[in-house]
Gaussian input, Z-matrix of N, CA and C with variables (Angstrom, degrees):
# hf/3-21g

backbone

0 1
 N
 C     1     B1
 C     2     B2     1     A1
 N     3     B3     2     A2     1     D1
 C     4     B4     3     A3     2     D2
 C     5     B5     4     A4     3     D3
 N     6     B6     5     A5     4     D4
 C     7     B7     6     A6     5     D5
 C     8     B8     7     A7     6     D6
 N     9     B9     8     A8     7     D7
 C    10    B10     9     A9     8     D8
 C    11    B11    10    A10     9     D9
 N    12    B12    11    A11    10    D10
 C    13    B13    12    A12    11    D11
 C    14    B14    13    A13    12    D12
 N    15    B15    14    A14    13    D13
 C    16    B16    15    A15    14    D14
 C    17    B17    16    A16    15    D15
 N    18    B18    17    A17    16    D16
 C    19    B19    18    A18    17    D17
 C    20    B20    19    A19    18    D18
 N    21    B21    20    A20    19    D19
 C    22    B22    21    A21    20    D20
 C    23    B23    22    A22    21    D21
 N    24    B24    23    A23    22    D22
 C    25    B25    24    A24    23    D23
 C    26    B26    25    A25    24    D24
 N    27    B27    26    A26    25    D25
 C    28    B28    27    A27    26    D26
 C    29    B29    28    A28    27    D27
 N    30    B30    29    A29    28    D28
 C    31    B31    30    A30    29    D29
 C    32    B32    31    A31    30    D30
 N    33    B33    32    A32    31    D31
 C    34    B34    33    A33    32    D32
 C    35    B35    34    A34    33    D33
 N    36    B36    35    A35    34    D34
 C    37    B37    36    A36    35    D35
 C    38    B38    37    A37    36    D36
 N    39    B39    38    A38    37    D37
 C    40    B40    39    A39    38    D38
 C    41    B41    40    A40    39    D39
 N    42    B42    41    A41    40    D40
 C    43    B43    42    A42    41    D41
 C    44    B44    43    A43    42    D42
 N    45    B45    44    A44    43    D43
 C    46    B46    45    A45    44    D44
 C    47    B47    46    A46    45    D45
 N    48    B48    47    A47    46    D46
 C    49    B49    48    A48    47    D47
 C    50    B50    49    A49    48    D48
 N    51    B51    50    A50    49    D49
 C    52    B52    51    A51    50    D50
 C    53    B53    52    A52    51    D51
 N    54    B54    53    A53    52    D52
 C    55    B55    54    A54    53    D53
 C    56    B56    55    A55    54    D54
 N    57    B57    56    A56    55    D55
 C    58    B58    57    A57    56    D56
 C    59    B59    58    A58    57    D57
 N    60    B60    59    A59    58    D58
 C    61    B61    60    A60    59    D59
 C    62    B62    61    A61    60    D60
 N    63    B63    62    A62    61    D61
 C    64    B64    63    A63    62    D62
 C    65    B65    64    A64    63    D63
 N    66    B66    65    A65    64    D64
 C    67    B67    66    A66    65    D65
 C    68    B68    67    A67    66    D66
 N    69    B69    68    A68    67    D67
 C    70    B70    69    A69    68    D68
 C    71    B71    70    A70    69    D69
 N    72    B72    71    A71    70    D70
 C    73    B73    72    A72    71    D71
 C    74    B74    73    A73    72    D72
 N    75    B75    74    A74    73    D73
 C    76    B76    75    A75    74    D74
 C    77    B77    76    A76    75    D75
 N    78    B78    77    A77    76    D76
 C    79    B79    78    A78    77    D77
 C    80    B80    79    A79    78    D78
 N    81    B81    80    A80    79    D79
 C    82    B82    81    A81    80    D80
 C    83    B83    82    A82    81    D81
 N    84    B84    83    A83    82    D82
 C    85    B85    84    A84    83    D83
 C    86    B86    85    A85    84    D84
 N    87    B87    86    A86    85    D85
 C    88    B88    87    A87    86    D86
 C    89    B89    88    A88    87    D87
 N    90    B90    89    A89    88    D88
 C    91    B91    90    A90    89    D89
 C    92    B92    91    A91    90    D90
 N    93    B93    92    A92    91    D91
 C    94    B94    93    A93    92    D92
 C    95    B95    94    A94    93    D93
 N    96    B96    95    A95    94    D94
 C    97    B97    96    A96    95    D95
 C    98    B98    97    A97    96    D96
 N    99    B99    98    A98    97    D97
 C   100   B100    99    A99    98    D98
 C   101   B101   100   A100    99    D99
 N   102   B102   101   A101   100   D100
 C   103   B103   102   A102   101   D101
 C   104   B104   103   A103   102   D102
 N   105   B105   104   A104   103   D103
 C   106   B106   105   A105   104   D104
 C   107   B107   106   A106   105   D105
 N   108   B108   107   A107   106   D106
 C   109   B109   108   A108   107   D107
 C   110   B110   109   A109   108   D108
 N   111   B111   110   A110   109   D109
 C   112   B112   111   A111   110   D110
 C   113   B113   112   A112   111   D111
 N   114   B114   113   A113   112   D112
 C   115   B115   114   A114   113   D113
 C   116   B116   115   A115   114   D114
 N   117   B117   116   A116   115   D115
 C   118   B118   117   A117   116   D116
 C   119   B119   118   A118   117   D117
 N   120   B120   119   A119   118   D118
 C   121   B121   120   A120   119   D119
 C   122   B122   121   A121   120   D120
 N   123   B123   122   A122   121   D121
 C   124   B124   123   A123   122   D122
 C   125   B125   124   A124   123   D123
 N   126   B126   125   A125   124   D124
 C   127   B127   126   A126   125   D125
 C   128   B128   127   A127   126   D126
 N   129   B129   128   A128   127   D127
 C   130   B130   129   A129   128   D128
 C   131   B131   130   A130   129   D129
 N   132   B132   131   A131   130   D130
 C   133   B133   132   A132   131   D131
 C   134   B134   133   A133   132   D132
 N   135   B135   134   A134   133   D133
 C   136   B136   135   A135   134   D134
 C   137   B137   136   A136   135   D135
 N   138   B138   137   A137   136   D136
 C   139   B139   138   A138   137   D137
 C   140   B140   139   A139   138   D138
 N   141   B141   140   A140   139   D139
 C   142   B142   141   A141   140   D140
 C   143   B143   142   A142   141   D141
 N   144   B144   143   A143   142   D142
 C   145   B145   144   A144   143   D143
 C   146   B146   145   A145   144   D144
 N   147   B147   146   A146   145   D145
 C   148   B148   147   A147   146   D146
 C   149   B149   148   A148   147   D147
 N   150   B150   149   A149   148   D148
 C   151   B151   150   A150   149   D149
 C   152   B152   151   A151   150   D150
 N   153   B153   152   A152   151   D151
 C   154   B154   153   A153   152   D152
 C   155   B155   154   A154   153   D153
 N   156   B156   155   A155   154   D154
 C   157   B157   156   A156   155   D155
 C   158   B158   157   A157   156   D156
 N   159   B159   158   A158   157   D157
 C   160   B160   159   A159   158   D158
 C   161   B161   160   A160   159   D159
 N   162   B162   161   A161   160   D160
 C   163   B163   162   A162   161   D161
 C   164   B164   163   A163   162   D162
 N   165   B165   164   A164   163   D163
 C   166   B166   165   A165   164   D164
 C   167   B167   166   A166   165   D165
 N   168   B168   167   A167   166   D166
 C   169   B169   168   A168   167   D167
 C   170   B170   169   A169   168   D168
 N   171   B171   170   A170   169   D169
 C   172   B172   171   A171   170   D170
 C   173   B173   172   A172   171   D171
 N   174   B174   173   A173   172   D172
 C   175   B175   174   A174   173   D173
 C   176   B176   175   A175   174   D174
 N   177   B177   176   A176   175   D175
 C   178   B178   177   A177   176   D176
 C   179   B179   178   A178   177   D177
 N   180   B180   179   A179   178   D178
 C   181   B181   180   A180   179   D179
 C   182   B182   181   A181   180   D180
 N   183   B183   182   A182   181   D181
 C   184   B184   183   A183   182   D182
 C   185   B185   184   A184   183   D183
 N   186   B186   185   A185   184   D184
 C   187   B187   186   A186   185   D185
 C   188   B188   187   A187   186   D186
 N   189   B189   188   A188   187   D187
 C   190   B190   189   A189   188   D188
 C   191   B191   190   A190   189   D189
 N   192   B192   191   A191   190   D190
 C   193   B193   192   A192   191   D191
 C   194   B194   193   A193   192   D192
 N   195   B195   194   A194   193   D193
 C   196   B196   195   A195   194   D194
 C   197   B197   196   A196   195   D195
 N   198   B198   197   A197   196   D196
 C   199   B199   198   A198   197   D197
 C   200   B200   199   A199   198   D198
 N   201   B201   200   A200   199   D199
 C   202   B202   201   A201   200   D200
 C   203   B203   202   A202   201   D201
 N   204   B204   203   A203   202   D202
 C   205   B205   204   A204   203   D203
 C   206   B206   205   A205   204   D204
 N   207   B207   206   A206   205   D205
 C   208   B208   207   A207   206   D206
 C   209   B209   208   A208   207   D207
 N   210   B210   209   A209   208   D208
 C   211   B211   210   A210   209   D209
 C   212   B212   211   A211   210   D210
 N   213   B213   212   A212   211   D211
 C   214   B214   213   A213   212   D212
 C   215   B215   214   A214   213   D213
 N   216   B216   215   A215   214   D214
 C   217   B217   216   A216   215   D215
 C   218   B218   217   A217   216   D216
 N   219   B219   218   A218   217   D217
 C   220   B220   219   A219   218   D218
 C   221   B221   220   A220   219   D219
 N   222   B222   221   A221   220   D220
 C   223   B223   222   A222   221   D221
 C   224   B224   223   A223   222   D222
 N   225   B225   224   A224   223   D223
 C   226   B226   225   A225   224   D224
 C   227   B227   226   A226   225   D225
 N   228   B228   227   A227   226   D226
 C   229   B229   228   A228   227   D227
 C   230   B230   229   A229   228   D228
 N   231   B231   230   A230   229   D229
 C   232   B232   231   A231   230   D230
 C   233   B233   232   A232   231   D231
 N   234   B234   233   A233   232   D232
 C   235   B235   234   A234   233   D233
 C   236   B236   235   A235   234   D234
 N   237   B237   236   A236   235   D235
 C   238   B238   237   A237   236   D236
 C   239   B239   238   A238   237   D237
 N   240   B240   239   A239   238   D238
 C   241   B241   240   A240   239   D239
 C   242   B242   241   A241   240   D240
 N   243   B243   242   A242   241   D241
 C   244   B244   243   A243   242   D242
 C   245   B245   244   A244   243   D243
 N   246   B246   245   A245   244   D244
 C   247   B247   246   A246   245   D245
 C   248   B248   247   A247   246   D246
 N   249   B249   248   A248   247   D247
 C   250   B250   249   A249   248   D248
 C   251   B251   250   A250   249   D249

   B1=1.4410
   B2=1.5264
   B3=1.3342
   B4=1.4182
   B5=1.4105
   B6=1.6070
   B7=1.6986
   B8=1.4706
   B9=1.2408
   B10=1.6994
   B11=1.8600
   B12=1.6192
   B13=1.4251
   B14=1.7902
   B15=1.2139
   B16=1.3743
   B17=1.2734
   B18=1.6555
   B19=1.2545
   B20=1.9372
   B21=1.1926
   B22=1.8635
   B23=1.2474
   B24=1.7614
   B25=1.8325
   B26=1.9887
   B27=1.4094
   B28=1.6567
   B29=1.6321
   B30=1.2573
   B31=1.5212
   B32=1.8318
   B33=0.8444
   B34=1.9970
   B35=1.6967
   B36=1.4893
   B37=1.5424
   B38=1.8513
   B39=1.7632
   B40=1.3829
   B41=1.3629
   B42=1.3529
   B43=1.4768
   B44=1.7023
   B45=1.4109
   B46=2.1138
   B47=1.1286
   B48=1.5970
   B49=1.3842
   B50=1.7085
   B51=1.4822
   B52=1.3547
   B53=1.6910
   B54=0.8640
   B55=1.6700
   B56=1.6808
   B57=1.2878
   B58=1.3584
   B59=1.9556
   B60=1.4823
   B61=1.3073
   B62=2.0217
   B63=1.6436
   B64=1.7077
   B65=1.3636
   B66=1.3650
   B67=1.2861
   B68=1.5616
   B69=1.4833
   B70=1.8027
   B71=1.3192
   B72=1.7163
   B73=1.5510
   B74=1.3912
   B75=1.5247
   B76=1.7244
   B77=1.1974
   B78=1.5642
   B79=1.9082
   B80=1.5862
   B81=1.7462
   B82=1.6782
   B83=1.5861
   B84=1.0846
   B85=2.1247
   B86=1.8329
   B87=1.5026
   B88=1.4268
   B89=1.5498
   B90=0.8515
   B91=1.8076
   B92=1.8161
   B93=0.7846
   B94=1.6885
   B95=1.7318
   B96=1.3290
   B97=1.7885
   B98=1.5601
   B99=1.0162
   B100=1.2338
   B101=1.6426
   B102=1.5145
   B103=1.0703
   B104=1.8428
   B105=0.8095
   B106=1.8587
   B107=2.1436
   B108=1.2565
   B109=1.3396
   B110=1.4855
   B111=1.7886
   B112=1.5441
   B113=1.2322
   B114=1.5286
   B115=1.4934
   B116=1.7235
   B117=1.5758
   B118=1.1906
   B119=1.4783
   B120=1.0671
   B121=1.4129
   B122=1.8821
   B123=0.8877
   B124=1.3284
   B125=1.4508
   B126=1.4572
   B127=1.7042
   B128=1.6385
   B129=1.2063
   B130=1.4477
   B131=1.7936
   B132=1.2288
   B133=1.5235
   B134=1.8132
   B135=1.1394
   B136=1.8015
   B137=1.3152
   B138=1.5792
   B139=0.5928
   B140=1.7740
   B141=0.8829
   B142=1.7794
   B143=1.3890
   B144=1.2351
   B145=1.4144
   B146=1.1291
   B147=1.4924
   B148=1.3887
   B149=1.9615
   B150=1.1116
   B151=1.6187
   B152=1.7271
   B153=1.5477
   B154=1.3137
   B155=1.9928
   B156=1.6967
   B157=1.4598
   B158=1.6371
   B159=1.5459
   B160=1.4803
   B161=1.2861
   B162=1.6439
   B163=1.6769
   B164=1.5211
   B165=1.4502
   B166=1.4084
   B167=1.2583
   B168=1.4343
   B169=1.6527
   B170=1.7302
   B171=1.3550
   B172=1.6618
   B173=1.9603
   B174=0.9456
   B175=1.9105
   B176=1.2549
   B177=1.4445
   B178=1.5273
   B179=1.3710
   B180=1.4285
   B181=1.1306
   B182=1.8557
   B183=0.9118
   B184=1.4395
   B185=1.8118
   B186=1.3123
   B187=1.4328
   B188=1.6023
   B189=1.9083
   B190=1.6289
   B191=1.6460
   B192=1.1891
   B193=2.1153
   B194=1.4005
   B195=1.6398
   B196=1.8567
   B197=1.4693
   B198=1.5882
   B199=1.4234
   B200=1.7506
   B201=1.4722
   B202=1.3107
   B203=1.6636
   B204=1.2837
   B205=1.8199
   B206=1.9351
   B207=1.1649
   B208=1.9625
   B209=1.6952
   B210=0.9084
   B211=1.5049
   B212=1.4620
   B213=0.9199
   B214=1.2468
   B215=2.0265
   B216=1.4850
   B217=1.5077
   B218=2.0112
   B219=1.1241
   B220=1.6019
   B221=1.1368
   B222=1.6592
   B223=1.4450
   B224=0.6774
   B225=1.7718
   B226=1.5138
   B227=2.0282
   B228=1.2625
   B229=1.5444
   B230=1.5289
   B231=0.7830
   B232=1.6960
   B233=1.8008
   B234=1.1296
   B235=1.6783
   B236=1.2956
   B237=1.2166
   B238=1.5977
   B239=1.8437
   B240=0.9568
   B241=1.6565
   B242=1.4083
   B243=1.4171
   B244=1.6260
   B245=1.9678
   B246=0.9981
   B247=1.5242
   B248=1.4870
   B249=1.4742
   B250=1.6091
   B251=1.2488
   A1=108.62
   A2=130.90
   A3=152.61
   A4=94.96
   A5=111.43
   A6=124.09
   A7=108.56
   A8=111.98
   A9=124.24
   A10=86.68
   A11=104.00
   A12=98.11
   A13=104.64
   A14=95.14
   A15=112.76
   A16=150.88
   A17=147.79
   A18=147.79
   A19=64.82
   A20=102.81
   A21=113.48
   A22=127.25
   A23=98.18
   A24=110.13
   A25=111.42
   A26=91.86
   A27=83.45
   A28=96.62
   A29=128.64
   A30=145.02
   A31=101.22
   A32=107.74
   A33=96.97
   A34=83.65
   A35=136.82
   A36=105.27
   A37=137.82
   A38=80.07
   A39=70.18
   A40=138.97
   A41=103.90
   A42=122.36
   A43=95.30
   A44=106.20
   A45=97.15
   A46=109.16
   A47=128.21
   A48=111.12
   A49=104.73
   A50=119.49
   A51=131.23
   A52=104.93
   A53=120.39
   A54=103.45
   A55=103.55
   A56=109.00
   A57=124.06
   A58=136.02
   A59=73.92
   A60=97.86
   A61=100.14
   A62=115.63
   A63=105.75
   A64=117.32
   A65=103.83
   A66=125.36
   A67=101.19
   A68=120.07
   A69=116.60
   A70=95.70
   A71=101.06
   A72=116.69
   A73=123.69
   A74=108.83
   A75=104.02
   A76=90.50
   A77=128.88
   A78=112.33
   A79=110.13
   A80=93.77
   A81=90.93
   A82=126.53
   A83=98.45
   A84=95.15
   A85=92.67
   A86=76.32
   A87=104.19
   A88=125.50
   A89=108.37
   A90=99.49
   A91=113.60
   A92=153.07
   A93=137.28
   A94=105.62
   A95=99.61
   A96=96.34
   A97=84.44
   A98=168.54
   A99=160.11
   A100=129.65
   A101=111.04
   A102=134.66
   A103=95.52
   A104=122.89
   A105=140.55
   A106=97.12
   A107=96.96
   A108=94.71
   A109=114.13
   A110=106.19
   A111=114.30
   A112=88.63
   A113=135.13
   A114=118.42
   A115=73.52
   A116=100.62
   A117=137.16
   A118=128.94
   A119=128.32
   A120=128.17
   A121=128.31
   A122=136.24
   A123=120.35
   A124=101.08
   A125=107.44
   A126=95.52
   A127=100.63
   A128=110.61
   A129=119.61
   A130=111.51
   A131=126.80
   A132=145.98
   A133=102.21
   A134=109.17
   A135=105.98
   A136=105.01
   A137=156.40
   A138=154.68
   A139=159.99
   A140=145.36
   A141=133.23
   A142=121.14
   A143=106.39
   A144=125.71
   A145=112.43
   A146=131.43
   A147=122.04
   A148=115.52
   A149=109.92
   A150=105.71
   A151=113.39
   A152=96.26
   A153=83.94
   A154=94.80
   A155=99.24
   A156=99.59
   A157=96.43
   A158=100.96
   A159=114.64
   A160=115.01
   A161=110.43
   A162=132.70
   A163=97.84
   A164=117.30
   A165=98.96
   A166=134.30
   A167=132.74
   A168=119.43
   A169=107.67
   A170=111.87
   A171=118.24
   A172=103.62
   A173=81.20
   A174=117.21
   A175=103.83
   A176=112.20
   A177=104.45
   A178=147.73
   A179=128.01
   A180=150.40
   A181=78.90
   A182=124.30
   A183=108.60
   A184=103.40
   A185=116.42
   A186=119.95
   A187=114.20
   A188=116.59
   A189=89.86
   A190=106.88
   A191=126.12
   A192=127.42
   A193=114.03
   A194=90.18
   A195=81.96
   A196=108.10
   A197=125.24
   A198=91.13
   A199=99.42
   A200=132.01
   A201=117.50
   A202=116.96
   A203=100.82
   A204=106.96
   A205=105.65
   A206=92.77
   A207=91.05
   A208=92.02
   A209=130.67
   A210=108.93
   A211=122.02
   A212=143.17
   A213=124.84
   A214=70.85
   A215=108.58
   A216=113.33
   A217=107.19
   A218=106.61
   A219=97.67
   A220=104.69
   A221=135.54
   A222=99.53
   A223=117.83
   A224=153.81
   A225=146.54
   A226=99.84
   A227=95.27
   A228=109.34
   A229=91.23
   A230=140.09
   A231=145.84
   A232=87.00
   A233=99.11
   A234=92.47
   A235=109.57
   A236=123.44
   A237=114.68
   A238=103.63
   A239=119.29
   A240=119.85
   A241=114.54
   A242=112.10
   A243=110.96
   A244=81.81
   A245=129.05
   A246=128.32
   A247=103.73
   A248=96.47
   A249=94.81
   A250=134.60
   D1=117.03
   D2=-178.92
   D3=-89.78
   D4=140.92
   D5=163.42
   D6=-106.93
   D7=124.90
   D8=-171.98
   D9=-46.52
   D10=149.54
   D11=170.88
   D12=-80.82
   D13=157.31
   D14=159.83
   D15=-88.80
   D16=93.46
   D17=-48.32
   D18=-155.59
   D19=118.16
   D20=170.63
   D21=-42.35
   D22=-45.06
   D23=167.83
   D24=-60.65
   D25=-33.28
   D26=-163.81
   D27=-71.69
   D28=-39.56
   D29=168.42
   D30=-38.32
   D31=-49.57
   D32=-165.33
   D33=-98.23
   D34=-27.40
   D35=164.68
   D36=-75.83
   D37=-7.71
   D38=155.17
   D39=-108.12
   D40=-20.02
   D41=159.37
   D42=-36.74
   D43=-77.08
   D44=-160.31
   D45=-62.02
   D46=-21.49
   D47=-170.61
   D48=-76.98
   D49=-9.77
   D50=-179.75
   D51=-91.06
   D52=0.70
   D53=175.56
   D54=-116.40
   D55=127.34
   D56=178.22
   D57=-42.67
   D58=-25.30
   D59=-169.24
   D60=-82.48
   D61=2.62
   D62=160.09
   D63=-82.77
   D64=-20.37
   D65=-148.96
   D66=-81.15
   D67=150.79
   D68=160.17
   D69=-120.60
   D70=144.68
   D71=169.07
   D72=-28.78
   D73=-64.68
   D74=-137.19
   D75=-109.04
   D76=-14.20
   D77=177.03
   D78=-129.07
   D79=32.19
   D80=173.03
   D81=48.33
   D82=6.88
   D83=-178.81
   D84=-87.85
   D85=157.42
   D86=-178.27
   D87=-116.17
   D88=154.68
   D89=-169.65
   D90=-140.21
   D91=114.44
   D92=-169.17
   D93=-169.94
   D94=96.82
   D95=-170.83
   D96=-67.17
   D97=-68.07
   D98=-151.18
   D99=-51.94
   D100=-16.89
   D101=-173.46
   D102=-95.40
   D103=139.04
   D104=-148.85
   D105=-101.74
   D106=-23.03
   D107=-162.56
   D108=-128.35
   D109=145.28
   D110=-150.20
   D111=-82.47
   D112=-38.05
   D113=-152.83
   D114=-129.44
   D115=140.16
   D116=162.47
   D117=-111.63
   D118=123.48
   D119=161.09
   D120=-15.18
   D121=161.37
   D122=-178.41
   D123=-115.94
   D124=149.40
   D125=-165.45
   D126=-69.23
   D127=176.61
   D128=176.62
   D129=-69.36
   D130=151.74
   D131=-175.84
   D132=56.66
   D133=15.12
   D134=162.92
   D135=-113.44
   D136=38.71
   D137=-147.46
   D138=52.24
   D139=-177.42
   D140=165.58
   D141=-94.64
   D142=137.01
   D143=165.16
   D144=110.31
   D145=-137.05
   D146=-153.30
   D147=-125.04
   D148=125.47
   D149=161.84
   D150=-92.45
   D151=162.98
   D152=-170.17
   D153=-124.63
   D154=144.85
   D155=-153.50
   D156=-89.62
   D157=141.27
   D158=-162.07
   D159=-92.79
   D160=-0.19
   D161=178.00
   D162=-88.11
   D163=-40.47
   D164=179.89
   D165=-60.16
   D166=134.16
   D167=-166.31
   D168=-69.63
   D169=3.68
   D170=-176.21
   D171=-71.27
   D172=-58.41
   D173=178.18
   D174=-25.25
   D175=-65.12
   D176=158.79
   D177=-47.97
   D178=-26.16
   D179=-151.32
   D180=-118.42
   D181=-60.23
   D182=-157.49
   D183=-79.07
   D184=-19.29
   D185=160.12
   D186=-64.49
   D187=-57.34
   D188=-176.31
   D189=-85.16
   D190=11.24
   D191=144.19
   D192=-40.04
   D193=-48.29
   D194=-174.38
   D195=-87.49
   D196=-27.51
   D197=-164.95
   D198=-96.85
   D199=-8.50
   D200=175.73
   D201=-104.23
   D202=25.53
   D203=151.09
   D204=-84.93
   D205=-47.18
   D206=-170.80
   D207=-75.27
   D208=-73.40
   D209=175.20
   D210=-44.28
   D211=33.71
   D212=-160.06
   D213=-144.22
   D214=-54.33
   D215=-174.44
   D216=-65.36
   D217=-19.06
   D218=178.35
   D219=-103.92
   D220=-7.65
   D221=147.36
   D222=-93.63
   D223=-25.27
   D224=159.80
   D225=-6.66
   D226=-49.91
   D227=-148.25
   D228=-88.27
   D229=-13.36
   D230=-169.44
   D231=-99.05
   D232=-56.31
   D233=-173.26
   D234=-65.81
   D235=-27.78
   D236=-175.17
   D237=-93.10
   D238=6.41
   D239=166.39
   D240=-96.63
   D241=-10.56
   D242=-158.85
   D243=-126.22
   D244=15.60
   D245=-167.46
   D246=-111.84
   D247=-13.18
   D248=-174.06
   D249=-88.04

C-alpha cells in the first residue's frame, strides 16, 4: 500500500490553518497570507462549512463584490424613483 505524495503547498496550509494564532476569537475568520487558499475549512466545535481566508488577496475582491453589487442595486433604484 503506497501513500499519494504530499503536495508542499497543501503541507504549510495545513500547518497555518492549524496554529491559533490565524485565527480571531469572536467571529472565527481567518487570515494567513501564507496559506494558498481563499476558503478554508472551519475549525472543529465552531461549526460546518467554510471561512473565507482574509490573507488571501481574493478575499478582498470577493468582499467589496458583495457589498457594491447591493449598493450599486439601491441606487439604480433611487435613481429610477427620483427620474420620474
Amino acid at each position: 500500500m503506497s501513500e499519494e505524495p504530499v503536495d508542499p503547498q497543501d503541507a504549510i496550509n495545513q500547518r497555518e490553518w492549524e496554529q491559533p494564532v490565524n485565527w480571531s476569537g469572536w467571529f472565527g475568520s481567518y487570515s494567513s497570507t501564507v496559506d494558498s487558499r481563499l476558503w478554508v475549512p472551519k475549525r472543529p466545535m465552531t461549526g460546518t462549512g467554510q471561512a473565507l481566508n482574509f490573507g488571501h488577496p481574493g478575499a478582498r475582491t470577493f468582499v467589496a463584490g458583495m457589498c457594491i453589487i447591493p449598493l450599486a442595486l439601491v441606487l439604480v433604484l433611487v435613481l429610477m424613483r427620483f427620474a420620474r
